[in-house]
C-alpha positions in Angstrom: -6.5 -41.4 113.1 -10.0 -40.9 114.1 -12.4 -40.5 110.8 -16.0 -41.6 111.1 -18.8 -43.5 108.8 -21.4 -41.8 111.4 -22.0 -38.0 112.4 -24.3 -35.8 114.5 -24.4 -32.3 115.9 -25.8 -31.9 119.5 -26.8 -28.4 120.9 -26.1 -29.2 124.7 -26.5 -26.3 127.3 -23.1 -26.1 129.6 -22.3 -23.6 132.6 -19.9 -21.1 131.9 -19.1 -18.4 134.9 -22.2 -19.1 136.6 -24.5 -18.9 132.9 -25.8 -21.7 131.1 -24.9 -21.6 127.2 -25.9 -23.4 124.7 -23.5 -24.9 122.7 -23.2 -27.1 119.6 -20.8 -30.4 119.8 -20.0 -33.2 117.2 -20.1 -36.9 117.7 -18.7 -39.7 115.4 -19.3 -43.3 115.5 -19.1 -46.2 113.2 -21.2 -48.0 114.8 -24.2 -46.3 114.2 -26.2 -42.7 114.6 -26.7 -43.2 118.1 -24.0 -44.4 119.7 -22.5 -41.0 117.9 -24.8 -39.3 119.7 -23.4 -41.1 122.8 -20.3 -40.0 122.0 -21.5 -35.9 121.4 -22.8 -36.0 125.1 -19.8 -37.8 126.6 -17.2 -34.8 124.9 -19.6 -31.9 126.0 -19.4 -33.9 129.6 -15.7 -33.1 129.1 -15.7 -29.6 127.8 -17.8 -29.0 130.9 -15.3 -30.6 133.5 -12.3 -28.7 131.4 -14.1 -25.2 131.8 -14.7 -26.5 135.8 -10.9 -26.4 136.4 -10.0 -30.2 135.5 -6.5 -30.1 134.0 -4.9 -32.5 131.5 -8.1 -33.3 130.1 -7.1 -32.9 126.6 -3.4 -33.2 126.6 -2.9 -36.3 124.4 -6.8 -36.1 122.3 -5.9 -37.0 119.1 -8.5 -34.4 116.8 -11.6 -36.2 114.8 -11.4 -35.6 111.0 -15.0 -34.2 110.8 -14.8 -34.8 107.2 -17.2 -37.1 104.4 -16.0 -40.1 104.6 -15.7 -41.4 100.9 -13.9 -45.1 100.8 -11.6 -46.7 103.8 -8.9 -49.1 102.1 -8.3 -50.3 105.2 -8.3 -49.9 109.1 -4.7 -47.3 108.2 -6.2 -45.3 105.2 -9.1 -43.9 104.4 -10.2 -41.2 101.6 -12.3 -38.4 102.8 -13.9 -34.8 101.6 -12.5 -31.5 102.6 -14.4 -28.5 103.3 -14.1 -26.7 99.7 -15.0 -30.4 98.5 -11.6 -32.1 97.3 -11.0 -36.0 97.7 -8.3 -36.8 100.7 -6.5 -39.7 101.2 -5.6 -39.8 105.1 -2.7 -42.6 105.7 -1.9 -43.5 109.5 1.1 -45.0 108.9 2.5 -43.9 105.1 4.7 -40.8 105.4 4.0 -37.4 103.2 5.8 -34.5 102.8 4.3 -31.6 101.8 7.0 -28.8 100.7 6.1 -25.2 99.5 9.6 -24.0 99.9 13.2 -24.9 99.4 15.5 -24.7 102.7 17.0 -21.7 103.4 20.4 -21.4 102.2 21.4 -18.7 104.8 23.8 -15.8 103.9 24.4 -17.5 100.0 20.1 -17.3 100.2 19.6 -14.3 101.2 22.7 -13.1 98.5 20.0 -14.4 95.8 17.6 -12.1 97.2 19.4 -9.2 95.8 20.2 -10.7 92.4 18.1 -9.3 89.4 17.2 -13.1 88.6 17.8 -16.1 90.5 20.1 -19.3 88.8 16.7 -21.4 88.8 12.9 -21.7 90.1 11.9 -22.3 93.7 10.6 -25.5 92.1 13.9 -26.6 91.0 15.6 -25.5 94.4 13.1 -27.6 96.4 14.1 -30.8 94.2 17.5 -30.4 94.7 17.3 -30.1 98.4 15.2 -33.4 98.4 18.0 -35.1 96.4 20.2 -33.5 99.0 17.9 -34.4 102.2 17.4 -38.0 100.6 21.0 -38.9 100.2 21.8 -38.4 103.6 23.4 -41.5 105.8 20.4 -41.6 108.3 17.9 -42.0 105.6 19.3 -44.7 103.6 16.7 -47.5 104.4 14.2 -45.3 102.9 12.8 -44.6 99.8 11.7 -41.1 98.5 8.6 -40.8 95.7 8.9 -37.5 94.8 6.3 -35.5 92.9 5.5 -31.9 91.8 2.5 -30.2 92.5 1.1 -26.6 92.0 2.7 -24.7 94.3 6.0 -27.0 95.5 6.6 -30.6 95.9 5.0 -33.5 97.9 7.1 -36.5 99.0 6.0 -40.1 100.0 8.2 -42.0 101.9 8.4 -45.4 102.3 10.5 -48.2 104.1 8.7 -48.1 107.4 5.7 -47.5 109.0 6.2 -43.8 110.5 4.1 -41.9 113.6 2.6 -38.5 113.0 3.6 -37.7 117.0 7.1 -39.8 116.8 10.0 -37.4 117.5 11.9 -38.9 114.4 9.0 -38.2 112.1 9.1 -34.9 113.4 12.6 -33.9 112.7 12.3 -35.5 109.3 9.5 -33.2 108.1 11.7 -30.7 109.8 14.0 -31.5 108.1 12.9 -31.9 104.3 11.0 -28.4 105.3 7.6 -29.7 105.4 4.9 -27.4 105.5 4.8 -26.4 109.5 1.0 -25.8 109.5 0.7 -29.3 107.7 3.0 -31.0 110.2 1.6 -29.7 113.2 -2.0 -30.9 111.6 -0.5 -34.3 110.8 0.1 -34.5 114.6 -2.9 -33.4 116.1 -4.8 -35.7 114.1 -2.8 -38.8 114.4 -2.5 -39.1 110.5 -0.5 -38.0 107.3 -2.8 -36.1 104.5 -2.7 -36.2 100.6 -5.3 -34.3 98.6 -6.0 -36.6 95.5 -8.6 -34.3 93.5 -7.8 -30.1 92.8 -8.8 -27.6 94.4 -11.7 -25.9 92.9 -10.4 -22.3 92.3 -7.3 -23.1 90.6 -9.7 -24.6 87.5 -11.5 -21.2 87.8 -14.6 -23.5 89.2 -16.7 -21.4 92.3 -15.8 -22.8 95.3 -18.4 -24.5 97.9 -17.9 -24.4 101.8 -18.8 -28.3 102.2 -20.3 -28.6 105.9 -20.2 -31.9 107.3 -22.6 -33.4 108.9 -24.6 -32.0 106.1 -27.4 -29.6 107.2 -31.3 -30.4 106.1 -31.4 -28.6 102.4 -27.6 -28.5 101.7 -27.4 -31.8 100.0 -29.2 -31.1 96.4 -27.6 -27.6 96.3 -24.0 -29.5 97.0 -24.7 -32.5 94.4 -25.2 -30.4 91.8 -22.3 -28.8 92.6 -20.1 -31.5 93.0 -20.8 -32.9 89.4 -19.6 -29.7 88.1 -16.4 -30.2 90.1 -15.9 -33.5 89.4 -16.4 -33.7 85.8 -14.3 -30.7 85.3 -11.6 -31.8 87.1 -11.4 -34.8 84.7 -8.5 -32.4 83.2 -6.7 -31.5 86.2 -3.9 -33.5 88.0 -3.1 -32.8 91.5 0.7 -33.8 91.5 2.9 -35.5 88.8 5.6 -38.3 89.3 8.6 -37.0 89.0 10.9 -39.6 90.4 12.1 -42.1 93.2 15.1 -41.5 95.5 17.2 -44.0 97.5 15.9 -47.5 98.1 12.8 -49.1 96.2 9.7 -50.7 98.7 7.8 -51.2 95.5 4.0 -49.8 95.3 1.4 -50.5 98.1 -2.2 -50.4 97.5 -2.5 -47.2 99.5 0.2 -45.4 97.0 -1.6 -47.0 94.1 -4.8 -45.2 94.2 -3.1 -42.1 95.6 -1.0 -42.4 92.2 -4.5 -43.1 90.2 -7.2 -40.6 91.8 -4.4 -37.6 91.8 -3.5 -38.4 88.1 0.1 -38.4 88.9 1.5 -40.1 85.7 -1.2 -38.1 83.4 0.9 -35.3 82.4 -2.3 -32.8 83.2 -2.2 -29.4 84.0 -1.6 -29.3 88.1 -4.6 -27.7 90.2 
């Protein structure tokens, strides 16, 4: 998980087919500003080798979240800001399950398809199949915190420390149905992702395209927004406990403030 106190843009000029082009590239650090900028010239050093032919430059890069960083809990968790401006807790280590859909059922599914109204809500097919997935033999060390949210469910799992790239975590999300864009970003970025404040459209609230680093000008106009969004999302939850599924871990201090900041036992509206 690579998320940084310390940003900069560079505009660097690179060759491409014989041209030179100017292009602009991102360094983190937490160290300091310039060591970030250390770090800006040594990737545009390797987008330059990459477009010379070099192979396997980028094969196992784990992506930077170029995102605010708001509060690290520790050196496995840290909370950051999206780019429409929500809170994000980013766990290294603490599995979650993001699921907009129940499992398809197959022939029986598709069947339902036809019917003039379906036996229950896509909500309450996506619990059952994580009461299903959950009770199955290989997951019985675990322990499933389950939790609606707008548009599906989101799971946290506990009873291990699991690897965004591990094959195991892999087929689990696979198969609980996670998200596929979600899991593939999970890997990439060497992290699992939990948004912990709504988004801004669902609480009819204009969005605003948060850039980060923070352009000269931007940061009055976005303050002024941002106390709009968070006082009105004061009456918003993002998710809402609904229950806990095979073996209990207890509550670590990463699942505590995701619990707190996303207002899951506040019986709000979800956004």
């Amino acid at each position: 998980m690579r998320i940084f106190q310390h940003w900069v843009t560079e505009k660097v000029r690179i060759s491409i087919a014989g041209e030179m082009k100017e292009i602009r590239v991102y360094g983190g650090s937490n160290v300091s500003l310039d060591d970030a900028t250390s770090k800006a010239r040594q990737k545009a050093e390797l987008i330059q080798r990459k477009i010379n032919g070099e192979e396997n430059l980028f094969e196992d890069y784990e992506v930077e979240i170029r995102e605010e960083l708001v509060r690290r809990l520790d050196d496995k968790n840290a909370i950051t800001r999206n780019r429409y401006g929500a809170q994000v807790l980013n766990a290294e280590n603490l599995l979650i399950l993001d699921i907009d859909q129940p499992k398809s059922a197959g022939l029986a599914g598709l069947f339902n398809l036809f019917k003039k109204k379906a036996p229950e809500s896509e909500k309450e097919k996506i619990f059952a199949m994580i009461r299903e997935k959950a009770a199955k033999s290989e997951y019985a060390d675990f322990g499933f915190r389950v939790y609606e949210t707008f548009q599906g469910a989101r799971v946290i799992v506990t009873g291990r420390d699991f690897d965004a790239r591990d094959s195991f975590t892999k087929a689990l999300m696979k198969d609980f149905n996670t998200d596929p864009l979600y899991a593939a970003i999970c890997a990439r970025q060497g992290c699992f992702r939990a948004r912990l404040t709504p988004k801004p459209y669902r609480m009819k609230l204009k969005g605003y395209r948060v850039k980060y680093p923070r352009e000269a000008g931007d940061d009055a106009q976005f303050q002024n927004w941002l106390q709009t969004y968070e006082r009105i999302s004061r009456d918003f939850s993002v998710c809402r406990f609904v229950e806990l599924l095979g073996r209990s871990y207890g509550m670590s201090a990463a699942i505590r403030l995701h619990d707190d900041l996303s207002g899951a036992g506040a019986r709000l509206p979800l956004a």
